[in-house]
C-alpha positions in Angstrom: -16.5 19.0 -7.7 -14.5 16.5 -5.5 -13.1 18.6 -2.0 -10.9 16.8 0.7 -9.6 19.6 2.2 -9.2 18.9 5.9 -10.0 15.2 5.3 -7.6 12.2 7.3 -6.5 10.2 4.9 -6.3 6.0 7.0 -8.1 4.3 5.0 -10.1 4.0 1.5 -13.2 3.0 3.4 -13.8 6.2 4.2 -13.7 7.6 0.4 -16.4 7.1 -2.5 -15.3 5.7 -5.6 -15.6 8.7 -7.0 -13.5 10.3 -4.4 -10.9 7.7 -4.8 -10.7 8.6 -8.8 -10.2 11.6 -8.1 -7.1 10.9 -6.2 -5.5 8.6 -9.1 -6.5 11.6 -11.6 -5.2 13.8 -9.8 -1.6 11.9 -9.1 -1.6 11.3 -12.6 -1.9 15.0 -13.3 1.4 15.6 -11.0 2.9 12.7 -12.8 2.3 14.2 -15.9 3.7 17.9 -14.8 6.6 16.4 -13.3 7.8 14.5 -16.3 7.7 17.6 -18.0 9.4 19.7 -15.3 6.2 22.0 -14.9 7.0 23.5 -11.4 3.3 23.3 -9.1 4.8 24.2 -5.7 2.0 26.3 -3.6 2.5 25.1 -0.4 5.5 27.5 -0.2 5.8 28.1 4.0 4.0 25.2 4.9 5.1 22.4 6.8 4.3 18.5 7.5 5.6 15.6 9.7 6.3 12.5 9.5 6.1 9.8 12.3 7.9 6.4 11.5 7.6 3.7 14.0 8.3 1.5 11.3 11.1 2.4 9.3 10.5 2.9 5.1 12.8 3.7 2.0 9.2 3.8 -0.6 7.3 5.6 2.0 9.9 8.2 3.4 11.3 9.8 -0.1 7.7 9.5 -1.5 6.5 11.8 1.2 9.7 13.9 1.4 9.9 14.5 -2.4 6.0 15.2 -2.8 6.7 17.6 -0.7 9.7 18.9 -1.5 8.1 19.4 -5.3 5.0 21.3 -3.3 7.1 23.7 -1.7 6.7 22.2 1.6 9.5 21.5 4.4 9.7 18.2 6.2 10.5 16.9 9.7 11.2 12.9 9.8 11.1 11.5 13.2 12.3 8.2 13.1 11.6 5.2 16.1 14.4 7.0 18.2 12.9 10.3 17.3 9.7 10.7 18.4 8.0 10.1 22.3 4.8 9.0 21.0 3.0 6.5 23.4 5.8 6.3 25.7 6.8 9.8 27.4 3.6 11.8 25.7 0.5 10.1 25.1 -1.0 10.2 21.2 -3.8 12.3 22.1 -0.8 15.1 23.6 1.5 14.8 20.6 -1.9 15.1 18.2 -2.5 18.7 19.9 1.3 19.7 19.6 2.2 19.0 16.2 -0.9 20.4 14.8 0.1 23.7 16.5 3.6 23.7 14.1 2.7 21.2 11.2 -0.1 21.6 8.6 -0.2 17.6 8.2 0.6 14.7 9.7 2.4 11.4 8.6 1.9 7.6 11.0 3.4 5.1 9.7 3.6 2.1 12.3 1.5 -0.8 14.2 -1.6 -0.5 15.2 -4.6 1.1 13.7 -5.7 2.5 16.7 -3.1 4.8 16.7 -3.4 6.8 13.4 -7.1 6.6 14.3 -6.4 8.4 17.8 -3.8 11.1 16.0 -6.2 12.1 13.8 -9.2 11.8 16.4 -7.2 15.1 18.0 -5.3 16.4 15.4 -6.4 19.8 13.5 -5.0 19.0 10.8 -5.0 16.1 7.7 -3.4 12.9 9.0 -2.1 10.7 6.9 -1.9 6.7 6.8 1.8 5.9 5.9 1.1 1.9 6.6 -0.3 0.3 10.1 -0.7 -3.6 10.6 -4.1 -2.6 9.4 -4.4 -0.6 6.2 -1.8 0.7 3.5 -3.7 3.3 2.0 -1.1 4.9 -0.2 -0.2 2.0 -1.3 -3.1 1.3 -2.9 -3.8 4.8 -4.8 0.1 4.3 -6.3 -1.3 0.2 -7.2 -4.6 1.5 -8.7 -2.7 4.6 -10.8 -0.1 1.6 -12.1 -2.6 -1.1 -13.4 -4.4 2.1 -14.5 -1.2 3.2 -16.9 -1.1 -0.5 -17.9 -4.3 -2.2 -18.2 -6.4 1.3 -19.5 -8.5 1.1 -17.3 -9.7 -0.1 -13.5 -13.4 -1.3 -13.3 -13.7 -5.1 -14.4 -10.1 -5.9 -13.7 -9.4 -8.9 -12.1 -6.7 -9.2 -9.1 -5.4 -11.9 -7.5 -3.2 -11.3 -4.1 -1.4 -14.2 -3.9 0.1 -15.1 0.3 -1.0 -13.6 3.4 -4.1 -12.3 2.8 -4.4 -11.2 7.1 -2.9 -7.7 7.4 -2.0 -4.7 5.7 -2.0 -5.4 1.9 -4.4 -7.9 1.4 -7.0 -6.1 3.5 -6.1 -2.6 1.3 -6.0 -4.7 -2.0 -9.4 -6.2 -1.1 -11.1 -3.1 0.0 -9.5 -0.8 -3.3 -10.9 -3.3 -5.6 -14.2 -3.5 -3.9 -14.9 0.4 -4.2 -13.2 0.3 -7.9 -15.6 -2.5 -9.4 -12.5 -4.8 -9.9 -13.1 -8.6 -9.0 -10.7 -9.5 -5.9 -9.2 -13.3 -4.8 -7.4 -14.1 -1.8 -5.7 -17.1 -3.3 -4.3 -18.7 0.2 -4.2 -21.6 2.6 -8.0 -20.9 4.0 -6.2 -20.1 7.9 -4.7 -16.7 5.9 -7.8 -15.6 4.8 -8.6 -11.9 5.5 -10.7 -11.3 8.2 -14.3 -12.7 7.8 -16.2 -9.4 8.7 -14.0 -7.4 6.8 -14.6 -9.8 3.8 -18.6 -9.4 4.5 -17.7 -5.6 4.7 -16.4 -5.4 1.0 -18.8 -7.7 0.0 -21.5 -5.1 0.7 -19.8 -2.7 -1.0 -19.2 -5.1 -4.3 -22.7 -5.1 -4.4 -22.9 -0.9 -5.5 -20.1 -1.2 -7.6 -19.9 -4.6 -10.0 -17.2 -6.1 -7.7 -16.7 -9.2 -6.6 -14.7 -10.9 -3.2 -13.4 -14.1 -4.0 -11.4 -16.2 -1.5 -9.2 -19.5 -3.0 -7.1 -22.2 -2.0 -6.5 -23.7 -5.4 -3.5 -22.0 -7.5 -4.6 -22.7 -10.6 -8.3 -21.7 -9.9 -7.1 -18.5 -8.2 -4.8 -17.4 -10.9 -6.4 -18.3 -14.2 -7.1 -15.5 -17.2 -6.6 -12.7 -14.3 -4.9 -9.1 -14.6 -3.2 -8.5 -11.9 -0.8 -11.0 -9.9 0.0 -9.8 -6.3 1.8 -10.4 -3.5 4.0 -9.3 -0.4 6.4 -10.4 1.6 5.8 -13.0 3.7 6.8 -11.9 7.3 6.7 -8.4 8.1 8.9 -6.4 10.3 8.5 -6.8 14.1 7.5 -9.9 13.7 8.9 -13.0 15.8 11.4 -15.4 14.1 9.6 -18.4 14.9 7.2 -17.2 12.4 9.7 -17.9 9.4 8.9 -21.8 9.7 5.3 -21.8 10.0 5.1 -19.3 6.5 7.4 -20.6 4.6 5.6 -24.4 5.2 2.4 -22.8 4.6 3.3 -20.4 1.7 5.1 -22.1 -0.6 2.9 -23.5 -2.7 2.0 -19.7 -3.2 5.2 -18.3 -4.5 4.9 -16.0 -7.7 6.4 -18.3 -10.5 6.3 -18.1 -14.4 4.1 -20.7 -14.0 1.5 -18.8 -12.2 2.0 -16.1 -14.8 1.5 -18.3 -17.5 -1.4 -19.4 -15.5 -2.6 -15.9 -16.0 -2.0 -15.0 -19.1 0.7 -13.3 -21.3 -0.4 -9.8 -20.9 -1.2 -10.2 -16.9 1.5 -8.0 -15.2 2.6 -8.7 -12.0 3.1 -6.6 -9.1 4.9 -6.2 -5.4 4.9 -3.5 -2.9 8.7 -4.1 -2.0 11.0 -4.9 -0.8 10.9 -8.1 -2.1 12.8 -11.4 -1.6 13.1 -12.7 -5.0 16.9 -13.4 -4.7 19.7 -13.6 -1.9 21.4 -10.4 -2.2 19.6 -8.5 0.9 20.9 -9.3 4.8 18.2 -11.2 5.7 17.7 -12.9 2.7 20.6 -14.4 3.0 20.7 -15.1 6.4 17.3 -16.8 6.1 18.1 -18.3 2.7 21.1 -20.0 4.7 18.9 -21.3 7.7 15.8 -22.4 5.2 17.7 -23.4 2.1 15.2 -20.8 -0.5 16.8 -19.1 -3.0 13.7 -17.1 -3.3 10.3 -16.6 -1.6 7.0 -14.7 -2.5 8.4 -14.8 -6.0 10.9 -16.4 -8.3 13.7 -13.6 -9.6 13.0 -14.6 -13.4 9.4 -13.3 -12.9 10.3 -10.4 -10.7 12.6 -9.0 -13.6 10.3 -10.1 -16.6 8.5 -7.9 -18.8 5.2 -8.6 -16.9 6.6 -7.4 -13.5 5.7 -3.4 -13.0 7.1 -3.3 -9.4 9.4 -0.1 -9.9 6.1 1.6 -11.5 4.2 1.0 -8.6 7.5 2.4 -6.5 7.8 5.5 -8.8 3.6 5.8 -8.3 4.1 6.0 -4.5 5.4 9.6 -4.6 2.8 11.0 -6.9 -0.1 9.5 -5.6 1.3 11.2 -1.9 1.4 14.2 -3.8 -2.0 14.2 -4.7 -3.3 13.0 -0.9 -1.0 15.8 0.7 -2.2 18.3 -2.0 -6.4 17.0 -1.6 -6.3 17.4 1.9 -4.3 20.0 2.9 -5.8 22.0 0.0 -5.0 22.9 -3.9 
């Protein structure tokens, strides 16, 4: 019997595989009930939080609909909202909301500070994204190729980009405790971290993974499952940092090339937004200065048949069901 009651949720190195499982079973389970509008609402009367430093459309109605559909009430505080850091220290507003809230929401920069809210929080705190780790992100990633592959263990992934932050540290670390066999196909300079890498490599070891780090395109992406990649500068970040990615990225980009590279029943996947046409603000503001039509991935592959990308959105709202549901408490 798997029980996370009272458990932080920041990142999946602090689950077993086993523990992990559960999670996507259980999402699964809510999927399932949901589709056939089988009401599960028995957090009636409770309440939860969420703290967005960094602004989210996936992450903000997956939280406020899973729930909505527990029987739970939401507060958002957006970057405006909240005093967090500035006016009240983390370890302050920790003590306060756990005195109103039965959970708590970060979503933001550092690691440090989901880390330090749960360090005084008495209640579940939740991982919504840092610069770090995108925890949820993962469970909804794992429950998709899960629905489309059959299975998890012996799948092979290849994160395609910046392999530094969030998503390819998350991606790396998911596949490690899943037994799935991980690349970083990248320039070598946007390689994750080395002790991180060392880190999951260790934990490979218990599980039939494997960590794999490429340069090569064609190496990286041949006869694999899973094609991945993100955007290629994140919010927050400086604009000089436009020119140096898209120089060093490029040869990266998602194409049907790369798929065909894969193979005709790999599926590819994107934790959105995406820029895989001009039809956003900034991608057509950038699109303008750099002279892309696209970037991390061509529009033909991001609307084929291979592309699962609004799965994985859909996914994000029942696998927060199932971490708010775990933790709190079924």
């Amino acid at each position: 019997m798997i029980d996370l009651k009272g458990r932080d949720f920041l990142t999946l190195k602090d689950f077993t595989t086993e523990e992990i499982e559960y999670l996507i079973d259980l999402a699964a389970d809510f999927k399932r009930k949901k589709k056939k509008g089988i009401n599960f609402a028995p957090f009636g009367g409770k309440s939860v939080v969420l703290i967005f430093e960094k602004t989210s459309t996936r992450t903000r109605c997956s939280f406020e609909v899973a729930a909505a559909d527990l029987g739970m009430h939401t507060t958002y505080l957006d970057p405006a909202s909240s005093q967090i850091g500035s006016k009240e220290s983390i370890a302050d507003t920790a003590r306060v909301l756990s005195r109103m809230y039965d959970g708590i929401e970060y979503r933001g920069y550092g690691q440090e500070i989901v880390e330090e809210l749960a360090k005084y929080a008495d209640v579940p705190v939740w991982n919504g994204l840092t610069d770090e780790y995108h925890p949820t992100q993962m469970l909804a990633d794992m429950l998709t190729i899960k629905e489309h592959l059959g299975e998890l263990k012996g799948k092979k992934l290849t994160y395609m980009g910046d392999a530094r932050f969030n998503m390819g540290n998350s991606l790396m670390i998911a596949c490690a405790k899943l037994g799935m066999h991980f690349t970083a196909c990248a320039p070598k300079e946007y390689f994750p971290n080395a002790e991180l890498v060392a880190e999951c490599q260790e934990i490979a070891k218990k599980t039939g993974a494997s960590i794999r780090l490429c340069e090569d395109v064609n190496e990286g992406t041949k006869n694999v499952d899973i094609i991945y990649t993100d955007v290629w500068v994140s919010m927050g970040e400086p604009a000089e940092v436009w020119t140096e990615r898209i120089r060093a990225l490029t040869p990266y980009k998602v194409t049907s090339d790369v798929m065909k590279n894969a193979g005709e029943k790999a599926i590819f996947m994107h934790c959105l937004p995406a820029y895989h046409d001009l039809k956003t603000k900034i991608g057509k503001e950038k699109g303008e200065e750099f002279g892309f039509k696209d970037l991390e991935v061509t529009d033909e592959v991001f609307e084929s048949a291979q592309s699962v990308v609004f799965d994985e959105a859909e996914n994000r709202m029942h696998t927060i069901k199932a971490v708010m549901a775990a933790t709190i408490g079924i």
